[in-house]
Structure formats: structure tokens, C-alpha cells
MIDOSE-1310 file (N, C-alpha, C; in nm, 2 decimals, decimal comma, always signed):
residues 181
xxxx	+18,54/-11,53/+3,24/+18,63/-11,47/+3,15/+18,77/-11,46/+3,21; +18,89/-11,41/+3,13/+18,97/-11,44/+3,17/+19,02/-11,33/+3,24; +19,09/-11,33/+3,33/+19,20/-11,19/+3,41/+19,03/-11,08/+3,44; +18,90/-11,20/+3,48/+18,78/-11,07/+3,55/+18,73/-11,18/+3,65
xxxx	+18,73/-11,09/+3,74/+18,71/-11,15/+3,91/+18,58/-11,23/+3,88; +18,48/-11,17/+3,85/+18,33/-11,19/+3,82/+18,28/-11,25/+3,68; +18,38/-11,26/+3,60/+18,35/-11,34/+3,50/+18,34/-11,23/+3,40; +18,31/-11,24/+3,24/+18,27/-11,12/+3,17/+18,17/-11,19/+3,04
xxxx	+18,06/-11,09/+3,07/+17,96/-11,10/+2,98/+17,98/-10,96/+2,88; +17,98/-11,04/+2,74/+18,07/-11,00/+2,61/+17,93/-10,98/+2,50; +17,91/-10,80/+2,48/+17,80/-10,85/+2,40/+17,85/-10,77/+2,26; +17,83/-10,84/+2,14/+17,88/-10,76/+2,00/+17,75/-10,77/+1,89
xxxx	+17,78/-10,62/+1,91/+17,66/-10,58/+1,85/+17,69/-10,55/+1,65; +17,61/-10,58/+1,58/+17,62/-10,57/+1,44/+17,70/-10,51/+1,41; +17,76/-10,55/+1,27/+17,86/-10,42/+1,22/+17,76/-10,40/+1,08; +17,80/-10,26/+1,08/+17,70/-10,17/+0,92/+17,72/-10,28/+0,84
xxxx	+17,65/-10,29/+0,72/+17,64/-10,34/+0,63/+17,59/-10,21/+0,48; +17,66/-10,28/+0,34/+17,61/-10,17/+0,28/+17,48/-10,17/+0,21; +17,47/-10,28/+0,23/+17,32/-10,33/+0,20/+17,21/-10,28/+0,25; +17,09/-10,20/+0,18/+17,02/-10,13/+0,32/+16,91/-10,23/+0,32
xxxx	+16,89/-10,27/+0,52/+16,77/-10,37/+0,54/+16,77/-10,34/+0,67; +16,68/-10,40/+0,75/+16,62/-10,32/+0,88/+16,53/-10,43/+0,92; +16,50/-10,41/+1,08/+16,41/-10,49/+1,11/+16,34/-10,41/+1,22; +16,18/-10,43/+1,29/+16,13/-10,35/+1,38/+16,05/-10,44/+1,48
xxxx	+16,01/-10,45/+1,58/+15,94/-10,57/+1,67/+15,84/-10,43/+1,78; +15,72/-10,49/+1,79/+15,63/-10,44/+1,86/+15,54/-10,51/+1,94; +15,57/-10,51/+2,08/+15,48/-10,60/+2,21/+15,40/-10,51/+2,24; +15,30/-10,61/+2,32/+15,18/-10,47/+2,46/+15,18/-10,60/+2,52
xxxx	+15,24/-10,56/+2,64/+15,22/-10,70/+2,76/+15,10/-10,61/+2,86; +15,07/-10,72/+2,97/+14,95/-10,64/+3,06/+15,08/-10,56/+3,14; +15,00/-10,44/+3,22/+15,06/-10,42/+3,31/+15,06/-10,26/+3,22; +15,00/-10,27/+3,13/+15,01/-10,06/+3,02/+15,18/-10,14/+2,99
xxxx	+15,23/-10,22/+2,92/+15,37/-10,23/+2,87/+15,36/-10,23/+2,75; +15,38/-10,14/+2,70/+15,45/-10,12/+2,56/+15,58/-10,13/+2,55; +15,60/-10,19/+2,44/+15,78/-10,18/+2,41/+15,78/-10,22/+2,22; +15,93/-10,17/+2,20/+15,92/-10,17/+2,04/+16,09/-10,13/+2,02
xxxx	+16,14/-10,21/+1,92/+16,25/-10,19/+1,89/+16,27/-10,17/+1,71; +16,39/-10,12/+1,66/+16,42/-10,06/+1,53/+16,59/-10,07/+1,51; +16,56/-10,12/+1,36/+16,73/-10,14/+1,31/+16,73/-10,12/+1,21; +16,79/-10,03/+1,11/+16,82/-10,01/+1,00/+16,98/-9,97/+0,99
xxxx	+17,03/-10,06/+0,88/+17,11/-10,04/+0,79/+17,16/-10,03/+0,65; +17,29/-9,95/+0,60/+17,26/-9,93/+0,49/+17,43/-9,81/+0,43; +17,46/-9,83/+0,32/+17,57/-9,74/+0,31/+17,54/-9,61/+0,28; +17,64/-9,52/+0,30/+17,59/-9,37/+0,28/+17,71/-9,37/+0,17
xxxx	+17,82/-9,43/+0,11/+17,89/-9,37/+0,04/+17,97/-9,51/-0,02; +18,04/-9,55/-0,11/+18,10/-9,66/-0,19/+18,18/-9,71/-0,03; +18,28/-9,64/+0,04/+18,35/-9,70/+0,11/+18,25/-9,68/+0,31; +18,17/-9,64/+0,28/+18,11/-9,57/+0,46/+17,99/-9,66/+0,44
xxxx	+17,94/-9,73/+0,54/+17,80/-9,82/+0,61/+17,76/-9,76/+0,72; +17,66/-9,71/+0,76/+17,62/-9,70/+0,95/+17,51/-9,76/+0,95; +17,47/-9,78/+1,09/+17,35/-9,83/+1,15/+17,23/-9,77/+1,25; +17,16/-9,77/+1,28/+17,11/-9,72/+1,37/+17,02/-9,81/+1,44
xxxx	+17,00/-9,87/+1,59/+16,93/-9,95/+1,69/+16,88/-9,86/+1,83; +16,72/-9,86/+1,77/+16,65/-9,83/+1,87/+16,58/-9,88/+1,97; +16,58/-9,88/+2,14/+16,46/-9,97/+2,17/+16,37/-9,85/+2,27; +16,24/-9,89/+2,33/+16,15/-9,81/+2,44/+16,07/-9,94/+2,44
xxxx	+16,06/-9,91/+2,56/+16,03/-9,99/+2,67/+15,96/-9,95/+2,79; +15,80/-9,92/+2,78/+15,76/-9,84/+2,93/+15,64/-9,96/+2,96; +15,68/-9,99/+3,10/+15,61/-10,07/+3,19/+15,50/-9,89/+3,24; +15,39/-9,88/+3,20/+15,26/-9,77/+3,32/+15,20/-9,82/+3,41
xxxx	+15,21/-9,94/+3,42/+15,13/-9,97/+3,54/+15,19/-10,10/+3,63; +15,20/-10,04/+3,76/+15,32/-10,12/+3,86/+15,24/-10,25/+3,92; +15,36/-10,33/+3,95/+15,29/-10,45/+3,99/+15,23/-10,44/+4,17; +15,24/-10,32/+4,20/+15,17/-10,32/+4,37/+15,16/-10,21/+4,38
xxxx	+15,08/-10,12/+4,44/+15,03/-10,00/+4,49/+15,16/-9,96/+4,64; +15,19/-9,85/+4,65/+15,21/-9,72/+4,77/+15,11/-9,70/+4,85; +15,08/-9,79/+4,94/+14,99/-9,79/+5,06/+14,99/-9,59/+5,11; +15,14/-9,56/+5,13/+15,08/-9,41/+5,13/+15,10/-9,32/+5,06
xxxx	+15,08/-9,35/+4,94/+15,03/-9,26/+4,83/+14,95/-9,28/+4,74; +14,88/-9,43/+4,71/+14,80/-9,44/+4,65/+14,86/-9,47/+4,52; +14,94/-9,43/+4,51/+15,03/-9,48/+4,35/+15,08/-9,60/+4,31; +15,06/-9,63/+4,17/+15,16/-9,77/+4,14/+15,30/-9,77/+4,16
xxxx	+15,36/-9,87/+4,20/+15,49/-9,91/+4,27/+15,56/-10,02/+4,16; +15,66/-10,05/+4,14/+15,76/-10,12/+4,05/+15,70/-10,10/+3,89; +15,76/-9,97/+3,87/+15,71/-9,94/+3,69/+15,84/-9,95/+3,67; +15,86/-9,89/+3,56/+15,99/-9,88/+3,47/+16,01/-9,81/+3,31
xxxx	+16,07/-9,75/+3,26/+16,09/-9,72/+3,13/+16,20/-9,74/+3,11; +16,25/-9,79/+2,97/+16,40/-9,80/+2,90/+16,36/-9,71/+2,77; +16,47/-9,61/+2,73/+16,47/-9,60/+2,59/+16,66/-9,58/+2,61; +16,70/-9,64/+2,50/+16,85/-9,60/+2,42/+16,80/-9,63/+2,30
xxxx	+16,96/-9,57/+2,24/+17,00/-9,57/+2,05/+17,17/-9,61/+2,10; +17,18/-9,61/+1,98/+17,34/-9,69/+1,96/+17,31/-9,71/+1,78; +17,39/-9,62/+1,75/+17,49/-9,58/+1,58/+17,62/-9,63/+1,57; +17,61/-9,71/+1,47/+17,78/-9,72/+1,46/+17,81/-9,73/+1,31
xxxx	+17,90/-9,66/+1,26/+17,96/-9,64/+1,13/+18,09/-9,69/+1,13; +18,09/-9,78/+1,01/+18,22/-9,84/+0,92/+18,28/-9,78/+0,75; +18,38/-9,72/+0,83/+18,47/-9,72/+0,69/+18,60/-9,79/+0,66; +18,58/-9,83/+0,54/+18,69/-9,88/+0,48/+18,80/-9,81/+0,41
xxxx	+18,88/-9,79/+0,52/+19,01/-9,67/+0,48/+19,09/-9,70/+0,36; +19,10/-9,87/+0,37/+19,15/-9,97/+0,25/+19,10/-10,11/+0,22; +19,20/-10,17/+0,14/+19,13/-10,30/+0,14/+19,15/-10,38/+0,29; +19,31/-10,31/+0,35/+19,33/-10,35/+0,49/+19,30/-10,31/+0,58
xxxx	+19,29/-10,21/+0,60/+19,22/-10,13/+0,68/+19,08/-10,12/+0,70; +19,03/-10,08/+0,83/+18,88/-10,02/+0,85/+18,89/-9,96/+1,00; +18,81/-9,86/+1,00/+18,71/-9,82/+1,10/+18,59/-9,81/+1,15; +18,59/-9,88/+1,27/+18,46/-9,85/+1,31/+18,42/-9,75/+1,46
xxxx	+18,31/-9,67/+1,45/+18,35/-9,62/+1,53/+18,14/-9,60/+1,56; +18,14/-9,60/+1,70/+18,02/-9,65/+1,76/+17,97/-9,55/+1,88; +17,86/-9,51/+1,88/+17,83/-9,44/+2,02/+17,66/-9,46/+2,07; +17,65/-9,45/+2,18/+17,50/-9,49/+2,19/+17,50/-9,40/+2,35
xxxx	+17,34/-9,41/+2,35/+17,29/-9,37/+2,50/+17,17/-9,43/+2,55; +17,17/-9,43/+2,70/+17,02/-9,49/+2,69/+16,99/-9,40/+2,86; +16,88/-9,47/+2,86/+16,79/-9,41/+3,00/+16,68/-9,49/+3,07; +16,75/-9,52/+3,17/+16,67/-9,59/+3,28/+16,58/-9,55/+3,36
xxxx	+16,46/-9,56/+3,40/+16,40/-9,51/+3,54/+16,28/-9,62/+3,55; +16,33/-9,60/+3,72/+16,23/-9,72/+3,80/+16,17/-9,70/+3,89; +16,14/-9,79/+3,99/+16,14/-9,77/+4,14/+16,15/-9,91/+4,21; +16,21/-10,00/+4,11/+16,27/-10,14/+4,15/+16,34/-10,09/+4,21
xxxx	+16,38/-10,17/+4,35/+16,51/-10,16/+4,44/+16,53/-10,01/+4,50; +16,44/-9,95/+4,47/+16,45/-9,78/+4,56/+16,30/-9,84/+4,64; +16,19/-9,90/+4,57/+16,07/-9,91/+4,66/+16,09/-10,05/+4,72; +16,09/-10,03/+4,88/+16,11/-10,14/+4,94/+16,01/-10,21/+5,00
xxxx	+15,99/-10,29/+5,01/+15,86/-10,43/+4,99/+15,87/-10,52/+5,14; +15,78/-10,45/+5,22/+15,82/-10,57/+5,38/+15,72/-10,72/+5,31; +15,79/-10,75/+5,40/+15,70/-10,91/+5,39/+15,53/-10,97/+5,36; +15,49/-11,00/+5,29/+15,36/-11,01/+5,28/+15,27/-11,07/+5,38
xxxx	+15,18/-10,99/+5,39/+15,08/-10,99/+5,51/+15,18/-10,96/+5,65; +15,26/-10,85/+5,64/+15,33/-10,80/+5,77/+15,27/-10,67/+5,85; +15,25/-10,66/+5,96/+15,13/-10,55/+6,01/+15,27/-10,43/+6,03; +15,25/-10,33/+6,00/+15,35/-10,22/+6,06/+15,23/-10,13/+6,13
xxxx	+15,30/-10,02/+6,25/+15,23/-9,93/+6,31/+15,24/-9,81/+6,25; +15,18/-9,72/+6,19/+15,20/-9,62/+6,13/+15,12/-9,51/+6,24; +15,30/-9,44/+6,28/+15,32/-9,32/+6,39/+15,18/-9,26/+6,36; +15,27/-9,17/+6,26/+15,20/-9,06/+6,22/+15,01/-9,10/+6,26
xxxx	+14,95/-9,18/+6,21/+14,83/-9,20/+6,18/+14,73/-9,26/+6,32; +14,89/-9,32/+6,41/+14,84/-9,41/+6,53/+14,74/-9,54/+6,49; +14,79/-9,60/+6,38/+14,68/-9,72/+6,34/+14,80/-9,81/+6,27; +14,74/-9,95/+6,26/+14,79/-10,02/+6,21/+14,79/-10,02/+6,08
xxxx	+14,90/-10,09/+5,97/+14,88/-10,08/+5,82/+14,91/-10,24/+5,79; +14,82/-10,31/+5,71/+14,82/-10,45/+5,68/+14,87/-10,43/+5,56; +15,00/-10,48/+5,51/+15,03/-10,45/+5,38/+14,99/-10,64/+5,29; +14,86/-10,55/+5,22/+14,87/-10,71/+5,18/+14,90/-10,79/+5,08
xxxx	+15,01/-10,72/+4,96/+15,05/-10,79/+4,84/+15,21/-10,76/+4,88; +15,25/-10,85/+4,80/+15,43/-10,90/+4,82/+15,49/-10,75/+4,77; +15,42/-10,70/+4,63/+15,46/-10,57/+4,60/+15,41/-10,44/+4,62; +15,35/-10,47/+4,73/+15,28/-10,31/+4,82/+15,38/-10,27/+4,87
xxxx	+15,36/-10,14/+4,89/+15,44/-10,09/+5,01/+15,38/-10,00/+5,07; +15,45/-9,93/+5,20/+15,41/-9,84/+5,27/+15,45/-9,72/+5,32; +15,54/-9,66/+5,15/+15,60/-9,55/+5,17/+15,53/-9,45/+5,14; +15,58/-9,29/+5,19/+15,49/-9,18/+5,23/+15,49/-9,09/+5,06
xxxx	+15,67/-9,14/+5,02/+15,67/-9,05/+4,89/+15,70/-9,17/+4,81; +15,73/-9,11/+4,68/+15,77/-9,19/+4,56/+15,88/-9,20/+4,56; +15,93/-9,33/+4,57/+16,10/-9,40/+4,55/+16,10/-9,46/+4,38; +16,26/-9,39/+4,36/+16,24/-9,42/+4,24/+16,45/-9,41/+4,20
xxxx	+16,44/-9,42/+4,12/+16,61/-9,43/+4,03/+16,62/-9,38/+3,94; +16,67/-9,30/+3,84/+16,73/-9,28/+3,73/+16,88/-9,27/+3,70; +16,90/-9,36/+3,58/+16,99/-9,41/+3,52/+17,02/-9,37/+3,36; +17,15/-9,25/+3,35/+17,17/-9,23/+3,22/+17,33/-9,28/+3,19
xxxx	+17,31/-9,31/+3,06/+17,44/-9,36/+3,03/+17,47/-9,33/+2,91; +17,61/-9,29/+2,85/+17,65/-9,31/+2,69/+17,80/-9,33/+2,69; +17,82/-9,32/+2,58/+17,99/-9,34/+2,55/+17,96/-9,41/+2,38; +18,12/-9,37/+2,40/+18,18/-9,35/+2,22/+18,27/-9,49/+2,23
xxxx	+18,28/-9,54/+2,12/+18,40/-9,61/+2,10/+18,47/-9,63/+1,94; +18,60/-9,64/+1,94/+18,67/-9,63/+1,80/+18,76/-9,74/+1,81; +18,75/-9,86/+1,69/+18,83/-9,97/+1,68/+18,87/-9,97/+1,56; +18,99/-9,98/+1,53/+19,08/-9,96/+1,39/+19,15/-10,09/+1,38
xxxx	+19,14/-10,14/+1,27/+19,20/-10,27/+1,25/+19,24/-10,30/+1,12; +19,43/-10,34/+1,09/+19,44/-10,32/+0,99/+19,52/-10,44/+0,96; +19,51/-10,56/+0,86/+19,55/-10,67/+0,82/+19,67/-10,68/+0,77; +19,79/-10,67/+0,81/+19,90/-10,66/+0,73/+19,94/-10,82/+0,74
xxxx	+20,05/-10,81/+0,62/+20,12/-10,94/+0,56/+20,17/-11,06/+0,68; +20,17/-10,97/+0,77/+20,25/-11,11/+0,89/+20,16/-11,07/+1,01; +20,07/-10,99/+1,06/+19,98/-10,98/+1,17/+19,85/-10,90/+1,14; +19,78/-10,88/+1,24/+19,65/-10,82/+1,23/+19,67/-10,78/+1,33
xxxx	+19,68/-10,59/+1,37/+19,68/-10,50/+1,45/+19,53/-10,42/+1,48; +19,51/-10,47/+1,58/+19,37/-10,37/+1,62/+19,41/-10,28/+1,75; +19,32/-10,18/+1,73/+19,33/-10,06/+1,82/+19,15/-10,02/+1,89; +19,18/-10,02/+2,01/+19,05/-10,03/+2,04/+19,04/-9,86/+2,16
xxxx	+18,95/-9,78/+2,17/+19,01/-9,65/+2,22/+18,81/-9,62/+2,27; +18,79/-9,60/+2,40/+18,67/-9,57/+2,44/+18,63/-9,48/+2,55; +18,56/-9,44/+2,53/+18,45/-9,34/+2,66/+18,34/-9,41/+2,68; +18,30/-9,42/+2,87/+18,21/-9,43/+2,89/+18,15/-9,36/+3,00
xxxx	+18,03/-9,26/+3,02/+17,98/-9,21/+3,14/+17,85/-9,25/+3,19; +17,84/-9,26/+3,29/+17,71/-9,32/+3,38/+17,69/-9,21/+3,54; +17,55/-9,22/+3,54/+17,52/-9,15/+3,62/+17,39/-9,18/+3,68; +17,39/-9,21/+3,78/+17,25/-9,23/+3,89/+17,23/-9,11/+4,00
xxxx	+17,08/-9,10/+3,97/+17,04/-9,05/+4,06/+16,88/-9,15/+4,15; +16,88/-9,15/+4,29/+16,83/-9,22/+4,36/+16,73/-9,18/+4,43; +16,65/-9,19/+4,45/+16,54/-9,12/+4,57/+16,49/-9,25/+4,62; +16,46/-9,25/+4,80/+16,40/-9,38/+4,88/+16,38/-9,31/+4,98
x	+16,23/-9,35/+5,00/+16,19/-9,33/+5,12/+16,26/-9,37/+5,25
């Protein structure tokens, strides 16, 4: 991308329609993963359209065991929403104006994974511990992440006889919290 050190990945998401139509998708992969997503749109008034996009997404059962806890290790859940409403202020004009949130929690990348078939000494116990899947581990507590996020945004764009002026005005807030053994 242009004038971004790391390039930029550009995602645009539907604009309302007044037409009301919707779509829904529902998986079960192994592993206890359920996931399912939802879209519906549709006008609420001659000149107003919104939308609404849902997804959930929960991995229950982790791809390796917590040698010392006994628990599954690399799960995950997603759920967000993201609304966005268009009005047509004129024939040149419009607004759109969009807000969503979502919520992450893991224990990818907080639960750390030594090498497969690596022996460690465990102090505490005075014995050896054979860790023997790539996604075992051999922590005492639960490592884990959570990730919340939302923000608003408002784009005004109005077509006039010699240009097309848009205005683009946003909030965004993010917040992690981390736990690792």
C-alpha cells in the first residue's frame, strides 16, 4: 500500500441496501468447533438502510493437553457484530455511519509449546516430564489472552458538479489482557 511501511490490507465491508435479504452459514468442525455467521439487510425508512453482521466462533476442545493441569491447551472463541446505517441526506449526499465490536480469547501464543519429545526436569516434583505432542505443554496454570475491540466510524460523501468530497471521521479502542505462565 501506499505511504504504509508494512503494506495495507483494505477490507470493505457491505453498504445497507433497501432491499431486505440476509444470509446465515453454520459449521461443526472436530475439535467441539462450532461457528455460525448472520447478515441481514434492509430499509427502515424511504431515505435510511442498516445492516447487521454477526459471527461466533468457539473452538472447546484444544489441540494438546497442559501436562500440569490436565486441561486442553490452544482453544479459542470469536464473537463480534458490526451495524452500519445509510442515509441519503440528498440525491448528492449520503451518510454512512458504522460501528461494531468483537471479542477474542485464546491461549495461542500465551501457551508455550517446547519442542516435541523434549524431556524437561520438573523442580517442584523432582522427576522428569516427557512432553510428547508438538501442542502439549507443561504449564502449572492456564495461559490464555483476551482481546476486546470496537469503534465507530462516519463517512459523508457528497457529489457536487466539478468534484466529489468525502469526509471520513473514526474511533477505534483495543484492549488486551494476557496471562502466561
Amino acid at each position: 500500500g501506499r505511504n504504509a511501511t508494512g503494506g495495507v490490507i483494505q477490507i470493505t465491508t457491505r453498504t445497507p441496501e433497501y432491499e431486505l435479504s440476509g444470509a446465515a452459514s453454520a459449521t461443526y468442525a472436530n475439535y467441539d468447533h462450532p461457528s455460525g455467521t448472520f447478515y441481514l439487510t434492509g430499509g427502515i425508512t424511504d431515505n435510511v438502510a442498516a445492516d447487521i453482521a454477526l459471527l461466533a466462533d468457539r473452538q472447546g476442545d484444544g489441540w494438546g493437553t497442559s501436562l500440569g493441569t490436565g486441561e486442553d491447551v490452544y482453544k479459542r472463541s470469536i464473537y463480534s457484530a458490526r451495524s452500519k446505517w445509510l442515509l441519503d441526506l440528498s440525491d448528492a449526499t449520503e451518510l454512512i455511519f458504522s460501528m461494531d465490536v468483537s471479542r477474542v480469547w485464546g491461549d495461542a501464543g500465551a501457551a508455550i509449546s517446547p519442542a516435541k519429545g523434549v524431556q524437561i526436569w520438573d523442580i517442584g516434583t523432582n522427576t522428569q516430564l516427557n512432553i510428547p505432542g508438538f501442542y502439549d505443554t507443561a504449564q502449572d496454570t492456564a495461559s490464555n489472552h483476551l482481546t476486546v475491540d470496537y469503534g465507530a466510524s462516519m463517512k459523508l460523501t457528497s457529489d457536487l458538479d466539478w468534484a466529489r468530497i468525502t469526509s471520513i471521521t473514526a474511533y477505534r479502542t483495543y484492549h488486551t489482557d494476557m496471562n502466561v505462565d
